[in-house]
N, C-alpha and C positions, 0 to 999 in steps of 0.2 A: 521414620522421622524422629528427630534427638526431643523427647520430652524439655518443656521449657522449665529452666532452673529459677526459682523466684526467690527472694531472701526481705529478709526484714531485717531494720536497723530501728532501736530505741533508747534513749539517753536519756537521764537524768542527771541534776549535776550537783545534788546534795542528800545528805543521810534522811533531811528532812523531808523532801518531795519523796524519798525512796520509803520512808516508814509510812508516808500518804497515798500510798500506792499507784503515785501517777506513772509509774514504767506498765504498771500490769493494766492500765486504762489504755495506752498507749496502743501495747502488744493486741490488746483485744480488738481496737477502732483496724490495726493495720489486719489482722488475721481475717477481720469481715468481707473485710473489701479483698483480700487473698482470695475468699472463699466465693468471693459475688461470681470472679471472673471465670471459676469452675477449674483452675489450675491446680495439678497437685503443690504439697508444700511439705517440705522435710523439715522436722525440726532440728537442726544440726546443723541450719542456716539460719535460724535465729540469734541475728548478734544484738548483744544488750549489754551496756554501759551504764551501770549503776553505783550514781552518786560522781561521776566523772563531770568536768566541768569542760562548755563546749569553747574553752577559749583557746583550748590547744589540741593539738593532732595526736596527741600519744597518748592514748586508750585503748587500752586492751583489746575489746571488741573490735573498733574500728580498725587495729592494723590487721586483725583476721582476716577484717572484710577484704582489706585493700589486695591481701594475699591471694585471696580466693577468688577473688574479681580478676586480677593479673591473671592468675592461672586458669581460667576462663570458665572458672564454676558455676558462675553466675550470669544468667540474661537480663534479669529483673528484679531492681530493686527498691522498696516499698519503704516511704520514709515520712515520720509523719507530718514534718512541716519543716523549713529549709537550716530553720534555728537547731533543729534539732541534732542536724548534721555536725553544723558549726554554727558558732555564734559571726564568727569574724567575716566579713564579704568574702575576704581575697581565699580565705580556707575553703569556703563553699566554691568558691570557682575553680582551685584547686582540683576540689575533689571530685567535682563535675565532669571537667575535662578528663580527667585520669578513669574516672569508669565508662567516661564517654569513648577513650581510646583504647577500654578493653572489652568496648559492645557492651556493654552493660547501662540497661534501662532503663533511669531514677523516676519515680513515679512517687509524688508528693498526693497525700491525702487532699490535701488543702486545694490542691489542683482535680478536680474528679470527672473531670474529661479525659485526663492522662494524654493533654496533647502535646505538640512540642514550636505551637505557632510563634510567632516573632512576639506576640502578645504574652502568651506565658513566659517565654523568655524574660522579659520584660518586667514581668510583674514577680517571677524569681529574683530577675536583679534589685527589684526595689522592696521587699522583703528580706532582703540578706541587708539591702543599708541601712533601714531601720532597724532588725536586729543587731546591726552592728554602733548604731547611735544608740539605742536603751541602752543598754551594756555601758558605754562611755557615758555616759549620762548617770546611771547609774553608781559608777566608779567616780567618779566626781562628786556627787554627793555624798558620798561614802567619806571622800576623802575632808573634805569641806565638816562633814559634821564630827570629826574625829578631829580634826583641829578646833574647831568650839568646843569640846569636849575637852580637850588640853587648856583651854585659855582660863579656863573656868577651874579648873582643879579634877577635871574625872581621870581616875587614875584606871579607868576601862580603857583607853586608847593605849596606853603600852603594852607592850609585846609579853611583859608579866611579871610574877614579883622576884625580886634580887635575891639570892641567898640570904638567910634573916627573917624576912617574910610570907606571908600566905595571903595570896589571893583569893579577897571574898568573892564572890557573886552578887550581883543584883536580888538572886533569888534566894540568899538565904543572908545577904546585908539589909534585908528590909527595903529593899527597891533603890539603894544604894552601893554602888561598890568598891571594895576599900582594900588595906592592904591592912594586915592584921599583923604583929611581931611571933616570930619563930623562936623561944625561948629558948628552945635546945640547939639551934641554928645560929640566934644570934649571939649565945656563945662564942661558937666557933668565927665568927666575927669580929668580935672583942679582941680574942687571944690573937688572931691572926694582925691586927694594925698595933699591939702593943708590942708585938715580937718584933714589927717591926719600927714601930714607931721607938718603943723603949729599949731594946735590945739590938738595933740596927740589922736584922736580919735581911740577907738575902732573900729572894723568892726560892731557889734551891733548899737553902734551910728550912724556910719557913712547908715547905714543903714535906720535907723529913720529919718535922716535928708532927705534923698533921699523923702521916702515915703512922709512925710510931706511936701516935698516941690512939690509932682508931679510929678516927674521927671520920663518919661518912660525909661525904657528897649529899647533893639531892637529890640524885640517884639511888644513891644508898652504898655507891662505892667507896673503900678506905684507899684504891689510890687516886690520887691528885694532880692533875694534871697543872702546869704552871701558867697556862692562859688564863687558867679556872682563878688563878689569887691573884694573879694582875691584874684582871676584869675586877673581880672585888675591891681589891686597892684604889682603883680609878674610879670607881662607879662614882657619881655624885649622888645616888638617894641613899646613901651612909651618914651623911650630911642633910637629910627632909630636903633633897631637889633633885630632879628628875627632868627629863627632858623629850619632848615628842616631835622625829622627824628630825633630828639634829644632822641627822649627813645624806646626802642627797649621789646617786650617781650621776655620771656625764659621761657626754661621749666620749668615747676612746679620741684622745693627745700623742702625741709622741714623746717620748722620755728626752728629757735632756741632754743626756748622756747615754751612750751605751753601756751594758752593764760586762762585766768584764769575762773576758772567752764567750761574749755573745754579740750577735750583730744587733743590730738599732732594728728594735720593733715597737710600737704603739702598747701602751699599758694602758689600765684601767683606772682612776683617778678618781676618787670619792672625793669631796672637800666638807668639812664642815660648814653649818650654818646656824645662826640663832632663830629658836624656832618656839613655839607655844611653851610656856613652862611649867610645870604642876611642881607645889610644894607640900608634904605631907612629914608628918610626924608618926614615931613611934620610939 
């Protein structure tokens, strides 16, 4: 008779729960209950996903799993709670189905009967929709307080500081965080709007001049790409204004026109809008 194949799945979906050792609490609660049932266990079916975040399917671990489930390596599998899998309902049922159609046995801690009556079912489904409201709930908050945070002047809501400046921290602005001027950066700032302001230069030129003079990136690269100085040119925090959440995507429209030696396809259409604004000096 075929020894039964068992495996374990455990996620974590940041550096910080992973430095808190909540994957290796995790590993230990599912290996017990491995061990209650008297089943061998290979460690080589230990799939672990750490610092992966459960709101999408492309994790390392988990396409192992899915591989090895397909190809019928696995009978049983040991998962600690249904969030853990996925966050999303529709991904949990997803991936339900897909090991349920390759015989493979998901067996939730949180469940410790390990049965599969219409009541667990049930109480899986309503588990995965609560973890799929915290989640939205939470991302709404998220989003809500990052806009009061823009209305008000906190220059932590942007994505981070422009060439010119350095981004402080809370933790070492004094429980405030700011945008600090790059002396040797905001040089190359200066010389770039006068080349072109006063000398009418091209972005081409102004480009040349850059290279030929050495001058790094924030990289630390000396070549230049030409998005790199039209993004600069356009930025408005050059000017102490700055902007959070200014262009929004929408759904895919159809083109006006078709583009030429191409047939009529739906493009992707961002629009602007006016949105919370921070103003800051340096």
């Amino acid at each position: 008779m075929k020894p039964t194949q068992v495996a374990l799945y455990a996620r974590v979906s940041s550096d910080q729960q992973s430095e808190a050792k909540t994957i290796e609490s995790q590993v230990a609660d599912l290996r017990t209950r491995i061990a209650a049932t008297g089943v061998s266990f290979a460690a080589e079916l230990e799939f672990l996903d750490n610092g992966y975040s459960g709101a999408t399917l492309i994790r390392p671990a988990l396409e192992r799993l899915r591989d090895v489930a397909a190809a019928g390596g696995i009978d049983q599998l040991y998962v600690h709670c249904p969030d853990r899998l996925a966050r999303n309902y529709a991904h949990q049922v997803l991936l339900l189905e897909e090991f349920l159609h390759a015989g493979v046995e998901v067996i939730f801690l949180l469940n410790r009967e390990g049965g599969q009556t219409p009541e667990d079912h049930l109480l899986l489904q309503v588990q995965g929709m609560i973890a799929e409201y915290e989640r939205a709930k939470i991302l709404e908050r998220s989003r809500r307080g990052k806009r009061h945070g823009a209305q008000v002047g906190k220059v932590s809501v942007l994505a981070g500081a422009p060439y010119g400046y350095r981004y402080v921290t809370k933790q070492d602005g004094e429980g405030e965080a700011r945008f600090e001027v790059n002396w040797e950066e905001a040089r190359v700032v200066r010389q770039v709007f006068e080349w072109v302001g006063r000398d009418r230069c091209s972005i081409g030129e102004v480009r040349r001049r850059l290279e030929a003079a050495g001058e790094r990136t924030r990289t630390g690269k000396t070549i230049w790409d030409r998005a790199t100085i039209c993004g600069m040119l356009k930025n408005p925090a050059y000017k102490g204004e700055a902007a959070f959440g200014k262009t929004a995507i929408e759904p895919l429209r159809p083109r006006l026109r078709a583009q030429r030696g191409r047939p009529m396809r739906p493009g992707c259409i961002g629009r602007s809008r006016p949105m919370a604004g921070i103003r800051f000096c340096g």
